[in-house]
N, C-alpha and C positions, 0 to 999 in steps of 0.2 A: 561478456557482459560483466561490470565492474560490479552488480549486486553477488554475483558468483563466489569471486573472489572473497568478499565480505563475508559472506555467511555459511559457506562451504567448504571444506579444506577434507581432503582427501585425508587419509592414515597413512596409504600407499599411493603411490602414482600409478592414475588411471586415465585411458580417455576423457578431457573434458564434458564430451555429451552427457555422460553419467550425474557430472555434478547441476551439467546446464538442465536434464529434466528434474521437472517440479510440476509438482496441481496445482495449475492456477485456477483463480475465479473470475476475471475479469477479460473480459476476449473482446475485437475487435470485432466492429460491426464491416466483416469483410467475406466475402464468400469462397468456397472453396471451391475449384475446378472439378470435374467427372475425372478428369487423368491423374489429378492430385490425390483425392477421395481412393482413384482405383488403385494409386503405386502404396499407401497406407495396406492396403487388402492384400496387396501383393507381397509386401513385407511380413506380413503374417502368413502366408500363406508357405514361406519358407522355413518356418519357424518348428525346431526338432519336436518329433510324437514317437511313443511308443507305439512300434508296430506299425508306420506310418500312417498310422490309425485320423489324422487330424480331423479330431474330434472339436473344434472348434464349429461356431456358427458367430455371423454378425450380420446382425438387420439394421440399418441406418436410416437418416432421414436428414436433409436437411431445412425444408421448406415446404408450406406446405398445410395441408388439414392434417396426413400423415406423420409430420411435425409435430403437432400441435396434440393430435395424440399419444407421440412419445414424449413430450412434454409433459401429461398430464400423468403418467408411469411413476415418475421421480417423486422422490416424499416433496414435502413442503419448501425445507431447506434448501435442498439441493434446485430442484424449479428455479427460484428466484434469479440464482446465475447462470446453472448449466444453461436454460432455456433461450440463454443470449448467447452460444456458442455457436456457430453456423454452421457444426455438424455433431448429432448426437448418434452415437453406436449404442445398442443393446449387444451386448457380451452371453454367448448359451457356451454350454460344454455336454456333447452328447455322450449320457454316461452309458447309454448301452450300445452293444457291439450290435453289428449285423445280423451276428448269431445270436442273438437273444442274452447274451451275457453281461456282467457287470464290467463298465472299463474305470476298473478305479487306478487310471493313471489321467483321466480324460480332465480334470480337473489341472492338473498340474501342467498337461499340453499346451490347455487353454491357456493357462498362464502365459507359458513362452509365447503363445501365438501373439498374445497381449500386447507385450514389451518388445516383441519386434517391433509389431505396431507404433509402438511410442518410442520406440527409437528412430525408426525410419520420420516418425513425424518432429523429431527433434533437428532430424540431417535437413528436411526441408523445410524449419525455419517455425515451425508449429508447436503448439504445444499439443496437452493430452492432460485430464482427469479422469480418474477411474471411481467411481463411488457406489456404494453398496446400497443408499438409500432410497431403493428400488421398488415398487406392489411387484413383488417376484412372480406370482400368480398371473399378474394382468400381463406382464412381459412375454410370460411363456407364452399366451396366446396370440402374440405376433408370430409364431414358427406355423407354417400353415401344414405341412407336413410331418407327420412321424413325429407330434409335440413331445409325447409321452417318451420319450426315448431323451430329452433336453431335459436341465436343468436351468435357470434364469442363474445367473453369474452375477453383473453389475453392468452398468451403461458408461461409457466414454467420452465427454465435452471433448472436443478436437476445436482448434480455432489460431488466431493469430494472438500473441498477448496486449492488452491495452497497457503499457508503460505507464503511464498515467497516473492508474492505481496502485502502482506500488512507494511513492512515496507517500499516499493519505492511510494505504488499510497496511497494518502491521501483518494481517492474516495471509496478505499477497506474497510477505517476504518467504523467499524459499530457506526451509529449517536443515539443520544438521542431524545427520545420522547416529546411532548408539556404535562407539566403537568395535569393529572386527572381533575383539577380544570378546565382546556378549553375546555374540551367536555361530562363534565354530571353535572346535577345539580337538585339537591330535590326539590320537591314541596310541 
């Protein structure tokens, strides 16, 4: 994709998919397959945990009243566009163990299990937003089981991207990173 090239530039050479994902906000009105949806889940579900512990949960919807109530989840901002995505994930991280204990790696697992996810949905041509502007409270009580053991994370826009928009909204354009050098350093 020639906006890639534009507005992204590696430090080091990397796989391009790294630079190809971005949070978009404009998605096609196109729907996603059960097989497509399920190889997304499967991707995560490969995704490294302490203790193979995968502490990960995702409740999805794509259509729907059940839709239309994870719609109504996302703060104000976010609705506006996520809720034309034609797949929305709610993201949990269950912080307690089996044994009744604290998993404070459970958060970090979740993560990976994440960015599988939005990698694998980057190889089949998809995009992925992750956004935090969640009623965390009203989310948890989509987990029907063992709530109290979940924390609410953030919700996932999954969809195809509308090109479209990216020459009218500047906010479509995908942004550049803070160099390597700002967040690691040898000892």
């Amino acid at each position: 994709m020639d906006i890639i090239n534009k507005y992204r530039i590696a430090d080091y050479e990397i796989d391009k998919m790294f630079l190809e994902r971005w949070s978009i906000k404009s998605f096609l009105d196109k729907s996603l397959s059960k097989e497509k949806i399920s190889k997304l889940f499967e991707a995560a579900r490969w995704a490294p945990s302490s203790s193979n512990r995968q502490p990960w949960r995702f409740i999805y919807s794509s259509a729907g009243v059940n839709r239309e109530k994870m719609n109504s989840i996302l703060n104000d901002g976010n609705r506006v566009w996520a809720s034309k995505a034609p797949l929305l994930i709610f993201v949990y991280a269950m912080v307690e163990t089996k044994q009744g204990k604290n998993n404070y790696t459970a958060h970090f697992d979740t993560g990976a299990a994440w960015m599988s996810l939005a990698i694998q949905a980057r190889i089949m041509g998809l995009y992925t937003h992750a956004m935090g502007g969640i009623d965390r409270e009203k989310a948890l009580n989509l987990i029907k089981n063992n709530k109290h053991k979940f924390e609410s994370i953030c919700a996932i826009a999954v969809g195809y991207i509308d090109d479209s928009s990216l020459k009218d909204n500047p906010e479509e354009i995908p942004n550049q990173r803070i160099s390597v050098n700002n967040f690691s350093e040898q000892l």
